[in-house]
C-alpha positions as CSV (number, residue, x, y, z in Angstrom):
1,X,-14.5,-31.0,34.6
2,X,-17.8,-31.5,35.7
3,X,-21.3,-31.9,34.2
4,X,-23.2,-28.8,33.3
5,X,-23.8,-28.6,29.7
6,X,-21.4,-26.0,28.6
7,X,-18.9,-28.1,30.2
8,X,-19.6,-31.8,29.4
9,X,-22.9,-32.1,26.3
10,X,-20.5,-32.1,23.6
11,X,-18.7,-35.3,24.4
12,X,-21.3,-37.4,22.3
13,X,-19.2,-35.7,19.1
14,X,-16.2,-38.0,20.3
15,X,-18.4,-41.2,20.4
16,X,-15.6,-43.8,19.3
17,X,-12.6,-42.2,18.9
18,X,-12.2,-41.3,22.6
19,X,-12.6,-42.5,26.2
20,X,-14.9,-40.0,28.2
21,X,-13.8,-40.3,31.6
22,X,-15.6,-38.5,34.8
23,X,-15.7,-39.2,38.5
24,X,-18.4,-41.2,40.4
25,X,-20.0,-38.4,42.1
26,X,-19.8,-36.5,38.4
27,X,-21.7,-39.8,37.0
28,X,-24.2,-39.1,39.0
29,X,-24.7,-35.6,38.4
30,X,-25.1,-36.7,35.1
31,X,-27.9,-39.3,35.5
32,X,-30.1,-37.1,38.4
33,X,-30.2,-33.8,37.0
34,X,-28.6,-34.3,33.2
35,X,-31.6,-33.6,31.4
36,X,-33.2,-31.2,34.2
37,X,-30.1,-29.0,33.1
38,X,-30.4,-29.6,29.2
39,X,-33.5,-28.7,29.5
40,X,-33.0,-25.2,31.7
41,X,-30.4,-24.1,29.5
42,X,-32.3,-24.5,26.6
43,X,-34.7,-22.4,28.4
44,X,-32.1,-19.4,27.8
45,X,-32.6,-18.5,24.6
46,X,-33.2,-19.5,21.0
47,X,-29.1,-18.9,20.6
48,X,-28.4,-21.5,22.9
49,X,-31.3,-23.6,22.8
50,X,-30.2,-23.6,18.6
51,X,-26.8,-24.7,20.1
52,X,-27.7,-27.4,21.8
53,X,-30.5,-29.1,19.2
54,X,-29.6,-32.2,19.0
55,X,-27.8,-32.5,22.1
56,X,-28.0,-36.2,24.0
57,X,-26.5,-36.7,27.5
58,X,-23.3,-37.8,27.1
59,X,-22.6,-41.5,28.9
60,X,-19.2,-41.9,30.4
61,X,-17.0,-44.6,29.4
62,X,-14.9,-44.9,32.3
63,X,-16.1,-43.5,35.8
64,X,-13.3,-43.3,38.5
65,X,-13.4,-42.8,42.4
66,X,-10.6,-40.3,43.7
67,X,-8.2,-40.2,41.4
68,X,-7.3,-41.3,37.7
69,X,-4.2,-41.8,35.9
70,X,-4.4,-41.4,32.2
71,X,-1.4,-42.3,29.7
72,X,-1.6,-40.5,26.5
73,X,1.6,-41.7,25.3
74,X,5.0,-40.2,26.4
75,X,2.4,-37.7,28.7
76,X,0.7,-38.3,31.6
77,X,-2.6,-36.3,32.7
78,X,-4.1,-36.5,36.0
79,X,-7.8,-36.3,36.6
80,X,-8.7,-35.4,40.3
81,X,-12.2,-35.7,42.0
82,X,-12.2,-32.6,44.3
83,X,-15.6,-33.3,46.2
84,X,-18.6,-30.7,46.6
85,X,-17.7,-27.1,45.1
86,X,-19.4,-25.7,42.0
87,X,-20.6,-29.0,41.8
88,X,-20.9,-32.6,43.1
89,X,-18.5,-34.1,41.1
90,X,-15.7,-31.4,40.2
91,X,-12.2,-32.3,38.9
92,X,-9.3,-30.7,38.1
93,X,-7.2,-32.3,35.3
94,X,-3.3,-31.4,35.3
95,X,-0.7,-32.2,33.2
96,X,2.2,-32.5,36.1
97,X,5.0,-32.1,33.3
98,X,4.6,-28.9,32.1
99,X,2.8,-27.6,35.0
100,X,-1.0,-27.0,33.4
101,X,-4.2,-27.5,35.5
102,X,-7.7,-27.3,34.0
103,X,-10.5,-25.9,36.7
104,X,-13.2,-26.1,35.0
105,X,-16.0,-23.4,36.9
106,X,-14.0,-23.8,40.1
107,X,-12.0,-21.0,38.9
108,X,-13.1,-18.0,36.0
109,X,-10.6,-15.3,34.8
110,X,-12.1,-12.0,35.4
111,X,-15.7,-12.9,36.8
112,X,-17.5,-13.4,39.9
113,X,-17.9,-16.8,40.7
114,X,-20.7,-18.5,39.4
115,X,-22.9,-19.9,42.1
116,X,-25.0,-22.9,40.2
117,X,-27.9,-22.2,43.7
118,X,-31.0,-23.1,42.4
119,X,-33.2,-23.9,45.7
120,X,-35.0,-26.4,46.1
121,X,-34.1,-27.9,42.4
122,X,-30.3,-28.1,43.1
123,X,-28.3,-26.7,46.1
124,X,-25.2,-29.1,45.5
125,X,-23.1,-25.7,45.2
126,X,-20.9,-25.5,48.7
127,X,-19.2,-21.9,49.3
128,X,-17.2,-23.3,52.1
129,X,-15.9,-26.3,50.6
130,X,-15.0,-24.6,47.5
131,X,-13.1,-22.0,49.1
132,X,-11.3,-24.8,51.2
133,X,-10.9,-26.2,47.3
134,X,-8.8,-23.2,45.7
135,X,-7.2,-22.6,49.0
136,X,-5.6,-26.2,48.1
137,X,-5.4,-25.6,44.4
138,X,-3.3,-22.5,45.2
139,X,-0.9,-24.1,47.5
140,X,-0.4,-25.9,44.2
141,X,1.0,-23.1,42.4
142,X,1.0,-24.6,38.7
143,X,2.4,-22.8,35.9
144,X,-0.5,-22.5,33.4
145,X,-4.6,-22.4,34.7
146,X,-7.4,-22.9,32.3
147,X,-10.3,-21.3,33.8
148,X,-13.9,-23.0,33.0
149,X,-14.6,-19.3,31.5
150,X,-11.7,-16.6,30.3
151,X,-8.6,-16.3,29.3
152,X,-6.2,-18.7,30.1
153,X,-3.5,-17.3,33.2
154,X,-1.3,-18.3,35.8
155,X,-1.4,-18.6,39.7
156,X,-2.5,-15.3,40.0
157,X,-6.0,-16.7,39.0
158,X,-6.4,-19.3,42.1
159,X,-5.4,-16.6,43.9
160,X,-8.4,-14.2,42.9
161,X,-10.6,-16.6,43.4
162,X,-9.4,-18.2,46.9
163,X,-9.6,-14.2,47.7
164,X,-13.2,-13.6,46.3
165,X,-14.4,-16.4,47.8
166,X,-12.7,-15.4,51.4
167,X,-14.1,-12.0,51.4
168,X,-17.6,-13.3,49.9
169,X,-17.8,-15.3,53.0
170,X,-16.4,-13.0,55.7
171,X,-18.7,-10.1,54.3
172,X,-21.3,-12.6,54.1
173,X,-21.2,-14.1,58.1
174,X,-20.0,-10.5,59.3
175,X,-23.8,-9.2,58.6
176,X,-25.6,-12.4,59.9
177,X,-25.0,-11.3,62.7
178,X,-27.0,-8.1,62.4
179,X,-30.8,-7.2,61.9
180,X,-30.9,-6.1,58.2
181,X,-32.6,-8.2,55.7
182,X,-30.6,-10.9,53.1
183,X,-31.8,-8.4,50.4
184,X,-30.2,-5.5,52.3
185,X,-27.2,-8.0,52.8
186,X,-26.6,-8.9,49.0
187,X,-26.8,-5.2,48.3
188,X,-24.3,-4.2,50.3
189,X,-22.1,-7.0,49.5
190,X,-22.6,-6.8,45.6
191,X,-21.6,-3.3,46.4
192,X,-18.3,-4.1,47.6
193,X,-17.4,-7.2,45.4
194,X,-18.1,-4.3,42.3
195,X,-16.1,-1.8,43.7
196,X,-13.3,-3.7,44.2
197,X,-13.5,-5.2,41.1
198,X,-15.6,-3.2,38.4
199,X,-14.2,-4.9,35.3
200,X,-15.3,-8.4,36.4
201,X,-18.5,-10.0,34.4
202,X,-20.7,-11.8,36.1
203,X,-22.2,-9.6,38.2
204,X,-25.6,-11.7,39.1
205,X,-24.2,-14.8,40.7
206,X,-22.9,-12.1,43.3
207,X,-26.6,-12.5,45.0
208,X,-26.7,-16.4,44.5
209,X,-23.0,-16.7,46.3
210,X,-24.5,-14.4,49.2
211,X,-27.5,-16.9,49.2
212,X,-25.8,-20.1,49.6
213,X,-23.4,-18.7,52.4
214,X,-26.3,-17.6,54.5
215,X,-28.1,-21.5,53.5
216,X,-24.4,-22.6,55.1
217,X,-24.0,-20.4,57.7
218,X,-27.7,-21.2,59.0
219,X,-27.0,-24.6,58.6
C-alpha cells in the first residue's frame, strides 16, 4: 500500500512466485528514500533492527500510473494510486466483489493517525489531501476495511479517521490564528484528541499531525 518498511520490505520473500506491483509515485518512494528509511527503522531498536537483518529493498515488478487491474483468476482486485497522503505513492487495493478495501496507514483502527513529518528529511505527508482522501474513501462505504495497523472493521473506521483528521485540522487553523506558541498549540490539541478518545494508541504522532497542518496552513 505504500513503501515504508513495515508495509512493503518483505516482498523480496516472494521473489519468483509473485508479481509485486506498486504505483509510479510509490516507485519512487522506494528508490529516493528506501534505504534512508531501512536504515531509520533499524535505528529503533535491536527488536526491529533483528527483524529486519537481512532485509533488501524490494524492486517492483510491475509499476502502474493511476489505476491497475489485476486478475487473479475468477476474482478481480483493484489497485488505486490515491496521490499525496501518508505518503507519495499511497494505494488502496479493493476487492469490488465482496466489498474489501485495504488502506494501508491511510486508515488505523483505534490510533491516532500516524504522521510520517520528518522535516527537512521527508515532509511528503499532506494533512489536507489525506483528509480530502478518506472523505472519498468513505463515500465508498465498503463492507470490510483493513487498516495498515489494527483490527480489521467496517465503515465505521473511514469514518473515524475522516473525523480525526477534520477536527485535527479545524483545532489546528482555529489557534493560528491566535498569539500562543505551536508548543502551546499541540498541547492543547493533544489534549482534546485524548479526551475524546483515551483508548486510542498512538499518542505521539498527535504533535507531528499538529506540525504538518501548521507547515500547510503557512504555506
Amino acid at each position: 500500500t505504500h513503501f515504508h518498511p513495515e508495509h512493503a520490505y518483505g516482498a523480496q520473500v516472494f521473489a519468483g512466485a509473485a508479481t509485486y506491483l506498486v504505483n509510479r509515485a510509490q516507485a519512487e518512494d522506494l528508490t529516493v528514500k528506501g534505504a534512508g528509511y531501512l536504515e531509520m527503522f533499524r535505528g529503533l531498536g535491536e527488536p526491529v533492527a533483528r527483524q529486519l537483518a537481512g532485509v533488501e529493498l524490494p524492486r517492483p515488478d510491475v509499476v502502474y500510473g493511476q489505476a491497475h487491474r489485476l486478475d487473479l483468476g475468477g476474482r478481480v482486485v483493484h489497485l488505486q494510486a490515491t496521490g499525496r497522503a501518508h505518503s507519495r505513492g499511497d494505494q488502496v487495493v479493493t476487492v469490488p466483489d465482496v466489498g474489501v478495501m485495504f488502506t494501508g496507514d491511510l486508515v488505523e483502527a483505534r490510533q491516532f493517525a500516524i504522521f510520517p513529518w520528518f522535516p527537512p528529511h521527508d515532509i511528503d505527508v499532506s494533512g489536507t489531501r489525506w483528509l480530502a482522501v478518506v472523505r472519498r474513501l468513505a463515500a465508498e462505504a465498503p463492507r470490510v476495511v483493513v487498516p495498515g495497523h489494527g483490527e480489521v472493521g467496517g465503515p465505521r473506521l473511514l469514518a473515524d479517521v475522516r473525523d480525526y483528521l477534520q477536527l485535527l485540522w479545524d483545532e489546528t487553523r482555529m489557534r493560528r490564528a491566535g498569539a500562543a506558541s505551536e508548543q502551546t498549540h499541540v498541547e492543547e490539541i493533544e489534549a482534546l484528541m485524548v479526551q475524546r478518545h483515551p483508548d486510542w494508541s498512538g499518542r505521539e504522532w498527535i504533535a507531528k499531525g499538529v506540525a504538518c497542518l501548521c507547515a500547510e496552513h503557512t504555506g
